[in-house]
PQR file of N, CA, C, O and H, with PARSE charges and radii, in Angstrom:
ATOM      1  N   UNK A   1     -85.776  36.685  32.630 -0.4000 1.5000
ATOM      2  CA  UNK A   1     -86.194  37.369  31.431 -0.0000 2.0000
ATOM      3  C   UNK A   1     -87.082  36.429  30.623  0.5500 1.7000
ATOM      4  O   UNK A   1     -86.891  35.218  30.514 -0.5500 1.4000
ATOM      5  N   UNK A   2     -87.965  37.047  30.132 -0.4000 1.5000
ATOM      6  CA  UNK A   2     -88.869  35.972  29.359 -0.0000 2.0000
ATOM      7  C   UNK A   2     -89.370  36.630  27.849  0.5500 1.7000
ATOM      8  O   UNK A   2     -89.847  37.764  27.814 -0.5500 1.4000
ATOM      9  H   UNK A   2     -88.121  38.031  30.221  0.4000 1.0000
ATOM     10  N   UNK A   3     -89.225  35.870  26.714 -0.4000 1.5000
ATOM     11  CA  UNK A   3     -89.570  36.701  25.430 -0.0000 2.0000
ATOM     12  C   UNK A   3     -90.947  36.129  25.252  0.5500 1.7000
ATOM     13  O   UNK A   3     -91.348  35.044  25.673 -0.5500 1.4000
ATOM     14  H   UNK A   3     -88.837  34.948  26.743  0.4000 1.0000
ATOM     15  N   UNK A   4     -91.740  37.207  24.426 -0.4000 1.5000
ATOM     16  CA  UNK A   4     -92.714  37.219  24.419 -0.0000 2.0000
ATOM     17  C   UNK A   4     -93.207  37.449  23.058  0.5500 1.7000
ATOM     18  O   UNK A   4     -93.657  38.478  22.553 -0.5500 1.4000
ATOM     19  H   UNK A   4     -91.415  38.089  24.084  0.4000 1.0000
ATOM     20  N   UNK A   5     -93.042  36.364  22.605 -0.4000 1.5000
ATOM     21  CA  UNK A   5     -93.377  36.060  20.756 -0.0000 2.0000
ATOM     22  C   UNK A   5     -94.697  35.932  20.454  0.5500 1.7000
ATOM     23  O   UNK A   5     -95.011  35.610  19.308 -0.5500 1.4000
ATOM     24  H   UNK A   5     -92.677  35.528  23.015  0.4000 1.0000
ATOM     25  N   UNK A   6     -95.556  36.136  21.320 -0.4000 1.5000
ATOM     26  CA  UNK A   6     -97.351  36.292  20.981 -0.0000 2.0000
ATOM     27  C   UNK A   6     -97.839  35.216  19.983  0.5500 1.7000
ATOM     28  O   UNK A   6     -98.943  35.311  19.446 -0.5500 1.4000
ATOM     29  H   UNK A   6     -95.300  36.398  22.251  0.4000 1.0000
ATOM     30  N   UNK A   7     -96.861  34.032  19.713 -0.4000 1.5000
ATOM     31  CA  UNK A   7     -97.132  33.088  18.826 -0.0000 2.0000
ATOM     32  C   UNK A   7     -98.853  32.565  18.552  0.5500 1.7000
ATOM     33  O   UNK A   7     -99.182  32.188  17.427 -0.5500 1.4000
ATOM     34  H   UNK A   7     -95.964  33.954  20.149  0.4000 1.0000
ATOM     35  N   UNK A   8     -99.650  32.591  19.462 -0.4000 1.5000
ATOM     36  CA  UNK A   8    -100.837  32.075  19.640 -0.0000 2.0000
ATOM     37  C   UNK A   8    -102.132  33.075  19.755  0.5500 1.7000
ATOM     38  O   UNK A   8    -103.344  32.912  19.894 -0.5500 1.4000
ATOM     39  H   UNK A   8     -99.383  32.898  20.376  0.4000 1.0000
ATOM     40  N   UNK A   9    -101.256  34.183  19.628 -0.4000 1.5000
ATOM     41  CA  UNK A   9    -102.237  35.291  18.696 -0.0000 2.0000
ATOM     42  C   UNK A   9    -102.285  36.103  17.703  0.5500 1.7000
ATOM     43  O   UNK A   9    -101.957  37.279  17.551 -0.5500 1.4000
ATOM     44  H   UNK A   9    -100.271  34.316  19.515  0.4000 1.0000
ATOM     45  N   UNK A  10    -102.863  35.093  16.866 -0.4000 1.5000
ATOM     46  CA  UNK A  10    -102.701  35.338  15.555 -0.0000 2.0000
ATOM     47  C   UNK A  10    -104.101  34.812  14.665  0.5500 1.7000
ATOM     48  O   UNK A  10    -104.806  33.844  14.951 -0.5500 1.4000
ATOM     49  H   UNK A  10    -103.130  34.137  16.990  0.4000 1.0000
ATOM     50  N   UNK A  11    -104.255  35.666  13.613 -0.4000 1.5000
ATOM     51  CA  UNK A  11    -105.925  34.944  12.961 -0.0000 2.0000
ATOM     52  C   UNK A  11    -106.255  33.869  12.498  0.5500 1.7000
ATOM     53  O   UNK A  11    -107.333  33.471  12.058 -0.5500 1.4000
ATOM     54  H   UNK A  11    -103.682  36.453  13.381  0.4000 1.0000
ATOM     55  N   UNK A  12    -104.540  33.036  12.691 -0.4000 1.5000
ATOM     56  CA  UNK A  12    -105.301  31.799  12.493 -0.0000 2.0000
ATOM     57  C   UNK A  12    -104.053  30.816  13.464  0.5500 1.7000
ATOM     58  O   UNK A  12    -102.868  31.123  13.593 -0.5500 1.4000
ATOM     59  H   UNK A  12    -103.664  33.359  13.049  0.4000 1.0000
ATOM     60  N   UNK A  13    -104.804  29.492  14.103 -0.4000 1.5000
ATOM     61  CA  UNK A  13    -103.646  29.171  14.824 -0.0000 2.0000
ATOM     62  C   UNK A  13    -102.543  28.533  14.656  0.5500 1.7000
ATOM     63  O   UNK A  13    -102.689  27.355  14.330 -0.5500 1.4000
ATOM     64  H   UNK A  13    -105.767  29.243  13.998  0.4000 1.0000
ATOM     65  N   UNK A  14    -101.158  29.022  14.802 -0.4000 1.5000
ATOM     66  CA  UNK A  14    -100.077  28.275  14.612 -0.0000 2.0000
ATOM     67  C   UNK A  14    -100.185  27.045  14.294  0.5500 1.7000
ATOM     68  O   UNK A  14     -99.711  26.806  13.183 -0.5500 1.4000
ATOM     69  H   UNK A  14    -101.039  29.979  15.067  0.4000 1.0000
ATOM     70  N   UNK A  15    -100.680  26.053  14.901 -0.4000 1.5000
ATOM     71  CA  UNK A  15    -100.585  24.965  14.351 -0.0000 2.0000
ATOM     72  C   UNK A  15    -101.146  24.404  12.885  0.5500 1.7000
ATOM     73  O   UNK A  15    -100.799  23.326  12.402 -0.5500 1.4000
ATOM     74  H   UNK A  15    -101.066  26.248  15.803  0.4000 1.0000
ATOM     75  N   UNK A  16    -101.654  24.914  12.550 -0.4000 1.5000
ATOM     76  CA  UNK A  16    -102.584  25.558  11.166 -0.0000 2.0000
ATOM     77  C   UNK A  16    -101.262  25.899  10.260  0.5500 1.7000
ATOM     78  O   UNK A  16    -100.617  25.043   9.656 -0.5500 1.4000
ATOM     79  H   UNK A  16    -101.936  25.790  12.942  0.4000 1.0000
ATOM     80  N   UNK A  17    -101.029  27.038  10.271 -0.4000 1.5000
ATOM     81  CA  UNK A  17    -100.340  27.340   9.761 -0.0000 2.0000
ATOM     82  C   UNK A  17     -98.858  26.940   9.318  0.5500 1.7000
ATOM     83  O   UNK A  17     -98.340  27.260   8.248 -0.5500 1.4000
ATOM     84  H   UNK A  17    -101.553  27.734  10.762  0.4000 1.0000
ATOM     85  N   UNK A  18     -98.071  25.923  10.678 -0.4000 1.5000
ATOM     86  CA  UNK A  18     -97.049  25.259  10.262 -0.0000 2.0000
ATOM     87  C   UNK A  18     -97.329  23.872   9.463  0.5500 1.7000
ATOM     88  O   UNK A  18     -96.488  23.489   8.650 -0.5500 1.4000
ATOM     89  H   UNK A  18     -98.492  25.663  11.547  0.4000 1.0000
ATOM     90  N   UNK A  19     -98.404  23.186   9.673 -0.4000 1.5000
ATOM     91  CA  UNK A  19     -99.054  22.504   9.363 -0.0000 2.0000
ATOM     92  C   UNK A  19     -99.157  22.501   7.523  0.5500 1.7000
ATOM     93  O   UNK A  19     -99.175  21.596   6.688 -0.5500 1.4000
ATOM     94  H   UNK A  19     -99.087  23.497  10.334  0.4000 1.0000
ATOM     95  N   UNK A  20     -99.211  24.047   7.442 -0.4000 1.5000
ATOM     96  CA  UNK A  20     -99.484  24.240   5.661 -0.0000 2.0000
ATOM     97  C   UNK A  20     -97.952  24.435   5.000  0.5500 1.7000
ATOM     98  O   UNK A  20     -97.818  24.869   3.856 -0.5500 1.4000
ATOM     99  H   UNK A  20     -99.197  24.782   8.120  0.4000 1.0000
ATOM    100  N   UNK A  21     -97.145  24.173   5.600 -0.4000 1.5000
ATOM    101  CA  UNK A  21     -95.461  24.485   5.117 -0.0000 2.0000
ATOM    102  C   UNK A  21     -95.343  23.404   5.160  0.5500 1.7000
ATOM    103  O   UNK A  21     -95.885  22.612   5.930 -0.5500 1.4000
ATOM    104  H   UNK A  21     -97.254  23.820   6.529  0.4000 1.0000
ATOM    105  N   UNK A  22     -94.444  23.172   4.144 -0.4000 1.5000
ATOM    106  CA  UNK A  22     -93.259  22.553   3.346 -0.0000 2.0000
ATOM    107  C   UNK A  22     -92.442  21.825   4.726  0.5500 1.7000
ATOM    108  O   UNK A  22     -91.748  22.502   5.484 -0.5500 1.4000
ATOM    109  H   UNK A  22     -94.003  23.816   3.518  0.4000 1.0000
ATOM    110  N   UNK A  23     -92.605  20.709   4.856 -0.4000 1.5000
ATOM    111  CA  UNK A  23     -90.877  20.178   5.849 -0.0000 2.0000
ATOM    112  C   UNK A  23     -89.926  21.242   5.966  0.5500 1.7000
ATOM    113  O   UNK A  23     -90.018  21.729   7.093 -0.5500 1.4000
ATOM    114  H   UNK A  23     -93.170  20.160   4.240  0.4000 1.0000
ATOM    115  N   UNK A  24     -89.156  21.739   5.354 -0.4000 1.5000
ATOM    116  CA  UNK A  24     -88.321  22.116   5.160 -0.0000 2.0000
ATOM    117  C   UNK A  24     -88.216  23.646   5.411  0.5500 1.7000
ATOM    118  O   UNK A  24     -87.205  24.092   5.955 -0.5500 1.4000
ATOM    119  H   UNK A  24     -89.081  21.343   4.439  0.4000 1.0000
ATOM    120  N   UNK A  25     -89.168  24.410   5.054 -0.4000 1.5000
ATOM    121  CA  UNK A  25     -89.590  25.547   5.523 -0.0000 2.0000
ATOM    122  C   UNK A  25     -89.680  25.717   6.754  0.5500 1.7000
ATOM    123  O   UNK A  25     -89.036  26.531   7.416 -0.5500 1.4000
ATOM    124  H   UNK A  25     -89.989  24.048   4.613  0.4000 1.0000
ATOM    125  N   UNK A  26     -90.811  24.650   7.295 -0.4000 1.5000
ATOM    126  CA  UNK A  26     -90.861  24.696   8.591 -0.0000 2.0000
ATOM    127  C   UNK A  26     -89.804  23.926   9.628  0.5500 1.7000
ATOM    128  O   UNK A  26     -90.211  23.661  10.759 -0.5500 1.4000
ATOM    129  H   UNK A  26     -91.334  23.988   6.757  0.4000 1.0000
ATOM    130  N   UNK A  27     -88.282  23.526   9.193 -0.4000 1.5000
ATOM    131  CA  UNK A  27     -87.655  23.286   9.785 -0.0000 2.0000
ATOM    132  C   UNK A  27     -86.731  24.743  10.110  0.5500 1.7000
ATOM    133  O   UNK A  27     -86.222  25.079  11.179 -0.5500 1.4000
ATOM    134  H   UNK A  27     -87.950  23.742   8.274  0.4000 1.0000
ATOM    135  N   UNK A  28     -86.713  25.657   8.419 -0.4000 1.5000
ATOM    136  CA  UNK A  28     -86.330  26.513   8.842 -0.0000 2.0000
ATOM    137  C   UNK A  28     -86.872  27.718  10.154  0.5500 1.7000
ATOM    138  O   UNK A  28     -86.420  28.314  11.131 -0.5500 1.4000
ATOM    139  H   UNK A  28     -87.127  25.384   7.550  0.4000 1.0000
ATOM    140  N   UNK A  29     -88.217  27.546   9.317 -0.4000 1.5000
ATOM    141  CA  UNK A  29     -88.411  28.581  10.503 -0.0000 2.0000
ATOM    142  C   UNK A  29     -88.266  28.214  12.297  0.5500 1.7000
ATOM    143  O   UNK A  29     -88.165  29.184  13.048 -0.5500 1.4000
ATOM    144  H   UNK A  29     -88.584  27.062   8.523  0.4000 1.0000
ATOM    145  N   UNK A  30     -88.266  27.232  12.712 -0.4000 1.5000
ATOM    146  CA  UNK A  30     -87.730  26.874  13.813 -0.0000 2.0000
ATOM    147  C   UNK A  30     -86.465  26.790  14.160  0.5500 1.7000
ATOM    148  O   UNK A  30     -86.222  27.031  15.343 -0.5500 1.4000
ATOM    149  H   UNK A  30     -88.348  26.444  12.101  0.4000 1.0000
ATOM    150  N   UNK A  31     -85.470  26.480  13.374 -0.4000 1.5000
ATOM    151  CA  UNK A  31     -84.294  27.084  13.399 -0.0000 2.0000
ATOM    152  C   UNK A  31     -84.143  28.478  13.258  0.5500 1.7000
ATOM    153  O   UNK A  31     -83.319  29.012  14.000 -0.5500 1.4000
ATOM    154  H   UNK A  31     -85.668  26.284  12.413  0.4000 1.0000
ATOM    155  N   UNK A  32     -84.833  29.253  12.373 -0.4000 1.5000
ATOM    156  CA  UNK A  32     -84.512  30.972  12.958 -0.0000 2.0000
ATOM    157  C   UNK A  32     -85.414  31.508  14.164  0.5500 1.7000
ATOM    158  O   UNK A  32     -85.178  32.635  14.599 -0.5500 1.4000
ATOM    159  H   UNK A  32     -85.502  28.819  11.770  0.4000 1.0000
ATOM    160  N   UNK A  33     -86.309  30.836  14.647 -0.4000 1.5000
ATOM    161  CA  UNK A  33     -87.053  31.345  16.076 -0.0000 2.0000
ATOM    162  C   UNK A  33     -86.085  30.657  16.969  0.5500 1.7000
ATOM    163  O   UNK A  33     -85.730  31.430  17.858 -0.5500 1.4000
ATOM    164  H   UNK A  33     -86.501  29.920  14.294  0.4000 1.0000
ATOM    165  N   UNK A  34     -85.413  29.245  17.079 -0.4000 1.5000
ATOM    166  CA  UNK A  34     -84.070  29.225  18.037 -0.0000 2.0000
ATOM    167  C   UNK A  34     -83.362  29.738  17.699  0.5500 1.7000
ATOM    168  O   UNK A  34     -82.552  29.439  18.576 -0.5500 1.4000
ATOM    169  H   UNK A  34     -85.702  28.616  16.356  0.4000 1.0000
ATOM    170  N   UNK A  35     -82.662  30.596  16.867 -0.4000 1.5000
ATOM    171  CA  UNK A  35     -81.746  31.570  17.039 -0.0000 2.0000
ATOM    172  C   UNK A  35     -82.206  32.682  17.864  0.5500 1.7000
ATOM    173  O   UNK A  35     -81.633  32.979  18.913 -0.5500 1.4000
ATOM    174  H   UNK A  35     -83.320  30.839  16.155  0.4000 1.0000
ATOM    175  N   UNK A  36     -83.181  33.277  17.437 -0.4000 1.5000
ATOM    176  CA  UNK A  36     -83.362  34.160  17.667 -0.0000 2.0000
ATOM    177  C   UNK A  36     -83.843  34.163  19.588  0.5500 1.7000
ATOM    178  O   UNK A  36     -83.896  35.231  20.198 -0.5500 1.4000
ATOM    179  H   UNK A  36     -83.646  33.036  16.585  0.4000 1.0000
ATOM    180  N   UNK A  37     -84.135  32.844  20.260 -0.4000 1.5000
ATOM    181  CA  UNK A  37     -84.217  32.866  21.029 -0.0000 2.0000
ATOM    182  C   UNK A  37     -83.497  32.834  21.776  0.5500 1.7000
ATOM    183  O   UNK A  37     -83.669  33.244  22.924 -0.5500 1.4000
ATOM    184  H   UNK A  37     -84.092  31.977  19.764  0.4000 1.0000
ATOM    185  N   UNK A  38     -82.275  32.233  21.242 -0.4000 1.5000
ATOM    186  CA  UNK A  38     -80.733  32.053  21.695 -0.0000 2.0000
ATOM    187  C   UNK A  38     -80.086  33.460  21.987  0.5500 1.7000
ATOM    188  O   UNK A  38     -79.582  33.830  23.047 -0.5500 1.4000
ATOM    189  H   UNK A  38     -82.136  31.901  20.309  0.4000 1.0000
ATOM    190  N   UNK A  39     -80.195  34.060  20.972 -0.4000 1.5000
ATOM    191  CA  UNK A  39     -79.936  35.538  21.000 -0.0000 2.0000
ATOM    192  C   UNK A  39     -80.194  36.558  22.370  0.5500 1.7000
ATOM    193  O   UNK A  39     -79.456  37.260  23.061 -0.5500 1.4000
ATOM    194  H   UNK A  39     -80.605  33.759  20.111  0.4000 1.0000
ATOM    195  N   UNK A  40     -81.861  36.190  22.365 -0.4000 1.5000
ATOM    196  CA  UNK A  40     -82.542  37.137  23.547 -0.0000 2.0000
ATOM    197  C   UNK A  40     -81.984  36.563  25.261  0.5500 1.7000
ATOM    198  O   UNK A  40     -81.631  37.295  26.186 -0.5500 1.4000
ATOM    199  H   UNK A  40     -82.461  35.619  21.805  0.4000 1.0000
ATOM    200  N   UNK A  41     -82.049  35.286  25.255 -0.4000 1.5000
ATOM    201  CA  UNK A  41     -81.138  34.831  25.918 -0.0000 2.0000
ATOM    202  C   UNK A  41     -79.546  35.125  26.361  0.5500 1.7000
ATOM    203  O   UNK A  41     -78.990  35.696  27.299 -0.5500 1.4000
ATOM    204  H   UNK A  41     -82.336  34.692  24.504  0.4000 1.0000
ATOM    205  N   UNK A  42     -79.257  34.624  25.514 -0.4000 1.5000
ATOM    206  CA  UNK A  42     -77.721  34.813  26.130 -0.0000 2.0000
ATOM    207  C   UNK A  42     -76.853  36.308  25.572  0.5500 1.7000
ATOM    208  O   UNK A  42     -76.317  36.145  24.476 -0.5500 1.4000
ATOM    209  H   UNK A  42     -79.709  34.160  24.752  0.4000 1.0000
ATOM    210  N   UNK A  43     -76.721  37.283  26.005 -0.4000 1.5000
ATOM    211  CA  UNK A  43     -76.418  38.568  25.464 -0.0000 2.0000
ATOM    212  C   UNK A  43     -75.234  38.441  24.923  0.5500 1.7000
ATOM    213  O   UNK A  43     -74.437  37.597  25.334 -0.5500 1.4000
ATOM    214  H   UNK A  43     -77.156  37.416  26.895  0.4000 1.0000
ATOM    215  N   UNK A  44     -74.937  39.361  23.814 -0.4000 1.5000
ATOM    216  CA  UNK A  44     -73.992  39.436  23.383 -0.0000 2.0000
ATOM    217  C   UNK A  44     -72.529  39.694  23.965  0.5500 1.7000
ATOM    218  O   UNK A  44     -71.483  39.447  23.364 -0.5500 1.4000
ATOM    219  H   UNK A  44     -75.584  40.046  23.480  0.4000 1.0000
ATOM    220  N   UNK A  45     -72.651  40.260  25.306 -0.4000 1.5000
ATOM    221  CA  UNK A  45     -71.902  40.816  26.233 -0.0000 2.0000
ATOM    222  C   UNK A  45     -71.040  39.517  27.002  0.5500 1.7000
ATOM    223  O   UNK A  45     -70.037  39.487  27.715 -0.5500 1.4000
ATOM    224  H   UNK A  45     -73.501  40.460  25.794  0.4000 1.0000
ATOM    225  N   UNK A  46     -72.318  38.096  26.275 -0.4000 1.5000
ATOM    226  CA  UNK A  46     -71.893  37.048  27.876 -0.0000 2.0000
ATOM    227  C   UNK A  46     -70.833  36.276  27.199  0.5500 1.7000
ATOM    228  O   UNK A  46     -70.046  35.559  27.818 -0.5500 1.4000
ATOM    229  H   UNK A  46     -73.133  38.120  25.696  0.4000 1.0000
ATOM    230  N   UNK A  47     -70.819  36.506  25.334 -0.4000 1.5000
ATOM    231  CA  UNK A  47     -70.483  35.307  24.349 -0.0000 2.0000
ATOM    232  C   UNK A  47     -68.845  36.452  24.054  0.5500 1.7000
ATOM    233  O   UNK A  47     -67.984  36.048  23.273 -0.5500 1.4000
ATOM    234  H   UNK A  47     -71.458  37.088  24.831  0.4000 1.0000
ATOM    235  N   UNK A  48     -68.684  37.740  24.756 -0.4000 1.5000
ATOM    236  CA  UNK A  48     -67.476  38.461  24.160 -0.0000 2.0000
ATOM    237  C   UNK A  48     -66.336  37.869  25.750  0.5500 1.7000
ATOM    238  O   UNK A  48     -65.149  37.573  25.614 -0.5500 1.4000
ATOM    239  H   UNK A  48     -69.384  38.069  25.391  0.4000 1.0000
ATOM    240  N   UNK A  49     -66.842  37.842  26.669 -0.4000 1.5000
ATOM    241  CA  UNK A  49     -66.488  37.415  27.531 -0.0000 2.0000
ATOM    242  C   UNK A  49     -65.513  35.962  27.818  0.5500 1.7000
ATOM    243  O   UNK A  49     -64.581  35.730  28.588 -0.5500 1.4000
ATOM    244  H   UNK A  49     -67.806  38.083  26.779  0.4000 1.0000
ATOM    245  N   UNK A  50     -66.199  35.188  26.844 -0.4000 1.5000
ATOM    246  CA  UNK A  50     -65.531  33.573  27.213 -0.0000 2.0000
ATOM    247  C   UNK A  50     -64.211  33.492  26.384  0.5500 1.7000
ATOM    248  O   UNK A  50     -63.513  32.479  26.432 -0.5500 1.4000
ATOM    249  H   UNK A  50     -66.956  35.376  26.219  0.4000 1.0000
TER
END
């Protein structure tokens, strides 16, 4: 399975843009894109199981 976050199309490029955030902002937002990748990953089905 592979997610497909289109990160690098966009009008201006990511690196740009994290670049203009705050430390801290941009720690968050990488912590909620690994969640959220964590998520698409491992199903909810696999984490009721253990």
């Amino acid at each position: 399975m592979q997610l497909q976050l289109n990160l690098l199309e966009g009008p201006v490029p990511l690196e740009h843009v994290l670049d203009g955030l705050p430390d801290d902002e941009r720690r968050a937002l990488v912590v909620a894109l690994a969640r959220l990748i964590a998520q698409v990953a491992v199903p909810e089905e696999c984490d009721r199981d253990e």
